[in-house]
N, CA and C atoms as a LAMMPS dump frame, in Angstrom:
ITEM: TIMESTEP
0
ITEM: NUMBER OF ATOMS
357
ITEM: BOX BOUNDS ff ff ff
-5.0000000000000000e+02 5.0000000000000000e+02
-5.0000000000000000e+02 5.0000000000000000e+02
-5.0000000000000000e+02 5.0000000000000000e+02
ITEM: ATOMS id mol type element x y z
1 1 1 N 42.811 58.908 334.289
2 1 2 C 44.263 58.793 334.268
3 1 3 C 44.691 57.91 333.103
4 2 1 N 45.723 58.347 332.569
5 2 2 C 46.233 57.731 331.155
6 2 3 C 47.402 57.013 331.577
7 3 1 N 47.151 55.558 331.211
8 3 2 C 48.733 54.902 331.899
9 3 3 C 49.296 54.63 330.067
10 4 1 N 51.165 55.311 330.344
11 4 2 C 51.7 54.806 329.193
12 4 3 C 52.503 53.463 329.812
13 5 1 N 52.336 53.086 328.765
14 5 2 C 53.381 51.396 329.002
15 5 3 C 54.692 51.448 327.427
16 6 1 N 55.557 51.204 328.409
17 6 2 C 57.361 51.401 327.635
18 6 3 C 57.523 50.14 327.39
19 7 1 N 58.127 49.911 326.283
20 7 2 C 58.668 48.329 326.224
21 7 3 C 59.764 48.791 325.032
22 8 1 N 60.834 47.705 325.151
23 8 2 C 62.158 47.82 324.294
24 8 3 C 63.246 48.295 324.741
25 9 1 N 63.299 48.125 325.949
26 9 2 C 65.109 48.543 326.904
27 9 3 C 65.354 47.202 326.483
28 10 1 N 66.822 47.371 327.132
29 10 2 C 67.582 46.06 327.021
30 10 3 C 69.102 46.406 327.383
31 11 1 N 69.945 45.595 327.024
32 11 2 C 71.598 45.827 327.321
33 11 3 C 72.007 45.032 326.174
34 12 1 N 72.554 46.575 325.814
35 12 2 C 73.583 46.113 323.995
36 12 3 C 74.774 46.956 324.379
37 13 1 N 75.544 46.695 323.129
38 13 2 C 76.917 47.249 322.763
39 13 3 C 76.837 48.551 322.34
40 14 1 N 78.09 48.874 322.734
41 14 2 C 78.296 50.634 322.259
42 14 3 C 78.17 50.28 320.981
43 15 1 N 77.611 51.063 320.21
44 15 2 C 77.626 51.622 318.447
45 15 3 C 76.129 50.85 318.357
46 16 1 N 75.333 49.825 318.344
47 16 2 C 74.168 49.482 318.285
48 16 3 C 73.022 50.159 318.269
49 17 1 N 72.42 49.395 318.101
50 17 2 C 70.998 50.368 318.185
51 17 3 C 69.845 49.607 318.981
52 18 1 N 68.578 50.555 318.988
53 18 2 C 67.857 50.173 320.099
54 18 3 C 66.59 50.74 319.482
55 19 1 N 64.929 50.425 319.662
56 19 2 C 64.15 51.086 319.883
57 19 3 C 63.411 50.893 321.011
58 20 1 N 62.576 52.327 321.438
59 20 2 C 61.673 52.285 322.465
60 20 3 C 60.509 52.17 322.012
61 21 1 N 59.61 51.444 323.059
62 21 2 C 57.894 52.195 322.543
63 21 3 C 57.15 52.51 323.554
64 22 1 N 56.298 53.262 322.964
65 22 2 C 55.367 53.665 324.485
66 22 3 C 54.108 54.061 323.864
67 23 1 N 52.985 53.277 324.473
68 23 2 C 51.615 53.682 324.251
69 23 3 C 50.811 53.781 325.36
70 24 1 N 49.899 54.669 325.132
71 24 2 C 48.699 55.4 325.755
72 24 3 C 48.167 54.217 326.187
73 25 1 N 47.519 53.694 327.166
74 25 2 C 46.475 53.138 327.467
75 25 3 C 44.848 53.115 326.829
76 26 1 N 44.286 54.729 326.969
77 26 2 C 43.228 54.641 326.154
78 26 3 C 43.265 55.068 325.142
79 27 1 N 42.234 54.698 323.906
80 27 2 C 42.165 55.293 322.471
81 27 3 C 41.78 56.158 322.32
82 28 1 N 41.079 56.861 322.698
83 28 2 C 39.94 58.028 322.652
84 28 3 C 40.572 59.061 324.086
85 29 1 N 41.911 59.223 323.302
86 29 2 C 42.46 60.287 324.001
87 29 3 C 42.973 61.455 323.543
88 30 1 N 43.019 62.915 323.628
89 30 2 C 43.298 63.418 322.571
90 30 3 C 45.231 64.013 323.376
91 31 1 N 45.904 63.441 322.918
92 31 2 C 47.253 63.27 323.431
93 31 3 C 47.852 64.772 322.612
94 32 1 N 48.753 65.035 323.428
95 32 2 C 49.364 66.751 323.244
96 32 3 C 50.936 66.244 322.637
97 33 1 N 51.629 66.696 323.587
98 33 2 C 53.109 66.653 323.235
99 33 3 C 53.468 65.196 323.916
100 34 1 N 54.378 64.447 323.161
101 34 2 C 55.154 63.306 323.665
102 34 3 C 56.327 63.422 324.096
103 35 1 N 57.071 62.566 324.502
104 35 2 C 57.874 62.566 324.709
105 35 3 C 58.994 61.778 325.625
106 36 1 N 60.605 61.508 325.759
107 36 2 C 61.388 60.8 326.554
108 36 3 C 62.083 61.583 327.175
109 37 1 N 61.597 60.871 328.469
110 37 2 C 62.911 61.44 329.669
111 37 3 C 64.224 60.248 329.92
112 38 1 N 65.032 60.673 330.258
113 38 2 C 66.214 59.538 330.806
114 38 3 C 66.19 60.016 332.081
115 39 1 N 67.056 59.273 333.046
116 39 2 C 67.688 59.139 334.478
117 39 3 C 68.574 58.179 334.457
118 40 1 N 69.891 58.791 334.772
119 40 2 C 71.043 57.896 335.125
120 40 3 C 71.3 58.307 336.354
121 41 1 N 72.181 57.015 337.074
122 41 2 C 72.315 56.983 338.829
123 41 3 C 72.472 58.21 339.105
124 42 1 N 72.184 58.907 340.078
125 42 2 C 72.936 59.734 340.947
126 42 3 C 72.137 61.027 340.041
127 43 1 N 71.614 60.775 339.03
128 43 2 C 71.779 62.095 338.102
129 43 3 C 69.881 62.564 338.3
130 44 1 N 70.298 63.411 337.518
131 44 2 C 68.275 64.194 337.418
132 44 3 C 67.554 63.892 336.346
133 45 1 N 66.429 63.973 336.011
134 45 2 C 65.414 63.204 335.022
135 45 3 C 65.814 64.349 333.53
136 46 1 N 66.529 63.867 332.663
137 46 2 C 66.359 65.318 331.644
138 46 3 C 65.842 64.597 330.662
139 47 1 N 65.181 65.436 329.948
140 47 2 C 64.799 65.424 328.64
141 47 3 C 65.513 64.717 327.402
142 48 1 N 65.305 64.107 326.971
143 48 2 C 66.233 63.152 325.459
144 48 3 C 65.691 63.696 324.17
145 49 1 N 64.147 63.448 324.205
146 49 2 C 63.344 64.59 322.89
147 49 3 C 61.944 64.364 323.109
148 50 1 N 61.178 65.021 322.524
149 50 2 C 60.065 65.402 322.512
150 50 3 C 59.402 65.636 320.704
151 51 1 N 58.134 65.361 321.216
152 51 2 C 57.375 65.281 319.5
153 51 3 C 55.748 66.261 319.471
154 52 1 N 55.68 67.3 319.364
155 52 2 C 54.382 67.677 320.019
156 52 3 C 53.196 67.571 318.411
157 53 1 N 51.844 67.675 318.862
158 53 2 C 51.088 67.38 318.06
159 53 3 C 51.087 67.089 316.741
160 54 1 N 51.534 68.109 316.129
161 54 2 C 52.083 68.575 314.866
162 54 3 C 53.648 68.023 314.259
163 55 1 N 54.126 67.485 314.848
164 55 2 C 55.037 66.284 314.347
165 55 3 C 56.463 67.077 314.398
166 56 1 N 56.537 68.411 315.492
167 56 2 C 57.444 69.169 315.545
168 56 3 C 58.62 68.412 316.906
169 57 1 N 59.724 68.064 316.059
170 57 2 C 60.906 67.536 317.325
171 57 3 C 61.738 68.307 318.106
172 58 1 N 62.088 68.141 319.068
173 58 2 C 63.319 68.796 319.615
174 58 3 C 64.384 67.565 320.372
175 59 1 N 65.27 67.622 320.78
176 59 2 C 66.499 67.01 321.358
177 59 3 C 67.466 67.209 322.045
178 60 1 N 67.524 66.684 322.768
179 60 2 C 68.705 66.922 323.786
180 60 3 C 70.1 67.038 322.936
181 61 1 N 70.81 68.17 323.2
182 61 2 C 72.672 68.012 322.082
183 61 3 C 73.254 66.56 322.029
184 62 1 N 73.07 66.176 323.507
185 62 2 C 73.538 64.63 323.145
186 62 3 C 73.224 63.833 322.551
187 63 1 N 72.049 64.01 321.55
188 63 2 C 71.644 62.769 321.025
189 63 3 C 71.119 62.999 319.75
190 64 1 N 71.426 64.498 319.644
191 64 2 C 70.907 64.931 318.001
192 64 3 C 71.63 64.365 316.932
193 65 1 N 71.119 63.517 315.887
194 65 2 C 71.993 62.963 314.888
195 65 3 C 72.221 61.666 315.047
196 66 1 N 71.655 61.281 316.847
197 66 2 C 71.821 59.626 316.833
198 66 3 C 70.275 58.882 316.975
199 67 1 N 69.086 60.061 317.965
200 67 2 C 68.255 59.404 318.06
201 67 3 C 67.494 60.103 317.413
202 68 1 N 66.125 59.41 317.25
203 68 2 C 65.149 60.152 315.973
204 68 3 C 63.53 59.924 316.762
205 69 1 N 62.595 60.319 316.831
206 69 2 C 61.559 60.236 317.649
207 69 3 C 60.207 60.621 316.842
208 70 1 N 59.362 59.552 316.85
209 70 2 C 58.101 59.246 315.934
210 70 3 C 57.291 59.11 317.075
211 71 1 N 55.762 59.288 316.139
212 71 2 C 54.521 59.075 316.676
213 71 3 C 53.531 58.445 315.634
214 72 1 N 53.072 57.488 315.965
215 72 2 C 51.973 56.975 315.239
216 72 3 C 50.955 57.331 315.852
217 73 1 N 49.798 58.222 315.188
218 73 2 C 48.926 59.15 315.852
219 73 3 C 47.6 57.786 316.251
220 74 1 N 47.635 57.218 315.375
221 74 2 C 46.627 55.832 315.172
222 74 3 C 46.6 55.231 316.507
223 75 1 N 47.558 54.702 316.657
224 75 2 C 48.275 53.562 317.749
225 75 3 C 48.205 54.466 319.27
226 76 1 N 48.246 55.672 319.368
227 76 2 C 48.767 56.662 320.429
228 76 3 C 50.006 55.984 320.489
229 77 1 N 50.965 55.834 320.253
230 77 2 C 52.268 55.213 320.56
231 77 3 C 53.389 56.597 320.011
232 78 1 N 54.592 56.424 320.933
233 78 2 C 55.693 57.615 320.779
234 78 3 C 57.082 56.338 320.738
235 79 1 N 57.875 56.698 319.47
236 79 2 C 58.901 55.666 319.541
237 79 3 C 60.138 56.587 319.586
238 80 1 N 60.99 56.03 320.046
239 80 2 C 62.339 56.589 319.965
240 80 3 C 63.836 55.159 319.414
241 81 1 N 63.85 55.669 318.194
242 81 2 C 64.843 55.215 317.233
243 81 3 C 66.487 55.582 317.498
244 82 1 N 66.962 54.521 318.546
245 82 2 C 68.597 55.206 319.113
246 82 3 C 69.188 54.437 318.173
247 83 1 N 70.414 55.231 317.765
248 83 2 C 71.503 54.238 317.163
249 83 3 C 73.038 55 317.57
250 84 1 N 73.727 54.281 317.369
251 84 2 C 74.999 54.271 317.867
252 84 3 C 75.331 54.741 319.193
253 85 1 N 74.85 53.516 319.818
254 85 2 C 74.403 54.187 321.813
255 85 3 C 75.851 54.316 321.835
256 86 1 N 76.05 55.008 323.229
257 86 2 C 77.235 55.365 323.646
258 86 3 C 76.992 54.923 325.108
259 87 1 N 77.925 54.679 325.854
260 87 2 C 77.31 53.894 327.346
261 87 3 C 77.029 55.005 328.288
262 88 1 N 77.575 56.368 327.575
263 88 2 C 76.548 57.679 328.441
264 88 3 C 75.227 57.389 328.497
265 89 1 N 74.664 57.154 327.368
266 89 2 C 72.849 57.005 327.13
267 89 3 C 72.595 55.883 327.764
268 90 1 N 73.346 54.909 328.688
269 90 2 C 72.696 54.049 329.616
270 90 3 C 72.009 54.966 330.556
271 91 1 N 70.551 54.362 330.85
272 91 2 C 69.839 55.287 331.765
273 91 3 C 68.654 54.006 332.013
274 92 1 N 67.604 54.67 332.945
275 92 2 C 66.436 54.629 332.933
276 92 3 C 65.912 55.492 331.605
277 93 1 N 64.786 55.067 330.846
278 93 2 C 64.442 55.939 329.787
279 93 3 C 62.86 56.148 330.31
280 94 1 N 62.027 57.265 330.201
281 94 2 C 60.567 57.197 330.815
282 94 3 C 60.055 57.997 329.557
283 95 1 N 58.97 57.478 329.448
284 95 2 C 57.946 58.035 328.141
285 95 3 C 57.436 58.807 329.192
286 96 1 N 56.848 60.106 328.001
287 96 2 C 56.123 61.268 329.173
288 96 3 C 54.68 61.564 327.97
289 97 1 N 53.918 61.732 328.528
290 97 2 C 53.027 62.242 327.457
291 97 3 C 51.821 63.436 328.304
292 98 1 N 51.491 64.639 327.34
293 98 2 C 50.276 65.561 327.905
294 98 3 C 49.074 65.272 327.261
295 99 1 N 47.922 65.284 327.938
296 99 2 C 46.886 64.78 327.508
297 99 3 C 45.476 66.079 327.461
298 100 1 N 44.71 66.138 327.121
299 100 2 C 43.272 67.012 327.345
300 100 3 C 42.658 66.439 328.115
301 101 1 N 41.971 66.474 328.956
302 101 2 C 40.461 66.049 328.836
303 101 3 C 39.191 66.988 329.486
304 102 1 N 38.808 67.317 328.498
305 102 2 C 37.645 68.637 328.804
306 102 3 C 38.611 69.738 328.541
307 103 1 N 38.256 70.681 329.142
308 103 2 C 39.481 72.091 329.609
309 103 3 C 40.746 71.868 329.524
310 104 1 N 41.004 71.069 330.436
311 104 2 C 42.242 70.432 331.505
312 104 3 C 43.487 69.833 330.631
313 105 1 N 44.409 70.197 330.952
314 105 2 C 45.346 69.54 330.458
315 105 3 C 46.45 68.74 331.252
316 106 1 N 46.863 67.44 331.011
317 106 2 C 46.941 66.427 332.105
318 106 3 C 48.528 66.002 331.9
319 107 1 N 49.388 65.616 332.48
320 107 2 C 50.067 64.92 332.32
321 107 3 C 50.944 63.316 332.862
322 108 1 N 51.167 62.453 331.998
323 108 2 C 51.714 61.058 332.59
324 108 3 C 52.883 60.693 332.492
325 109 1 N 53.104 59.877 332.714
326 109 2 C 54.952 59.03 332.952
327 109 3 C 54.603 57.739 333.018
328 110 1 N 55.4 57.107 331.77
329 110 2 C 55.491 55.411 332.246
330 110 3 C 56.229 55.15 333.231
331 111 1 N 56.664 53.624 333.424
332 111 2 C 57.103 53.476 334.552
333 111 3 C 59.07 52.956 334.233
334 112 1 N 59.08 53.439 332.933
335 112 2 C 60.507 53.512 332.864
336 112 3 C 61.099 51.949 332.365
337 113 1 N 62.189 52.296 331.643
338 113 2 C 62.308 50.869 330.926
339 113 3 C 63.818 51.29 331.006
340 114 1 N 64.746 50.193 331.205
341 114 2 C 66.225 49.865 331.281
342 114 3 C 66.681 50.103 330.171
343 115 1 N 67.533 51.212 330.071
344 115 2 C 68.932 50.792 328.919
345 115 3 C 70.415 50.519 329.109
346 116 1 N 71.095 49.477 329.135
347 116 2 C 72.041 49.478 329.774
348 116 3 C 72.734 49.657 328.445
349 117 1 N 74.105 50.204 328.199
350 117 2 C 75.32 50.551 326.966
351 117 3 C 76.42 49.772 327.557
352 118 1 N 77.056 48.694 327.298
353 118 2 C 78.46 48.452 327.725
354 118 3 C 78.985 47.335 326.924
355 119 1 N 80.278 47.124 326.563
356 119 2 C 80.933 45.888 326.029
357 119 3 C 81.001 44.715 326.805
């Protein structure tokens, strides 16, 4: 089992910026697609963006043009670069990542890191 660990929530101002990080636990992992989920109260886990092997992105409409999403293949680490939060993008944020091992293809969830947006 691959534990990711999130660090870099916090509570800032609308228009600010923010980064996330999230790394793999082990090194000698051969990691697939990355990626961030959000959850706000009441609401369902969706997708924010994703980065798969090959350094190919996708994004949620809400956030295309504000957030930007890297991988340092070295580090196993998946970052997500927000700027000009809006206090919609207050959420829970959860790193997601798919993994190999042997055949098998695996998948994890950190345990979620705070973003709060408000004046």
């Amino acid at each position: 089992q691959v534990q990711l660990v999130e660090s870099g929530g916090g509570s800032v101002q609308p228009g600010t910026s923010l980064r996330l990080s999230c790394t793999a636990s082990k090194s000698q992992i051969s990691l697939n697609l990355m990626g961030w989920y959000r959850q706000g109260p009441g609401n369902k886990r969706d997708l924010v963006a994703t980065i798969t092997i090959g350094g190919v992105t996708n994004y949620a409409d809400s956030v295309k043009g504000r957030f930007a999403i890297s991988r340092d293949y070295a580090k196993n680490t998946v970052y997500l670069q927000m700027t000009n939060l809006k206090p919609e993008d207050a959420a829970v944020y959860y790193c997601y990542a798919d993994y190999w091992s042997g055949l098998n293809l695996y998948d994890s969830w950190g345990q979620g890191t705070q973003v709060t947006v408000s004046s």
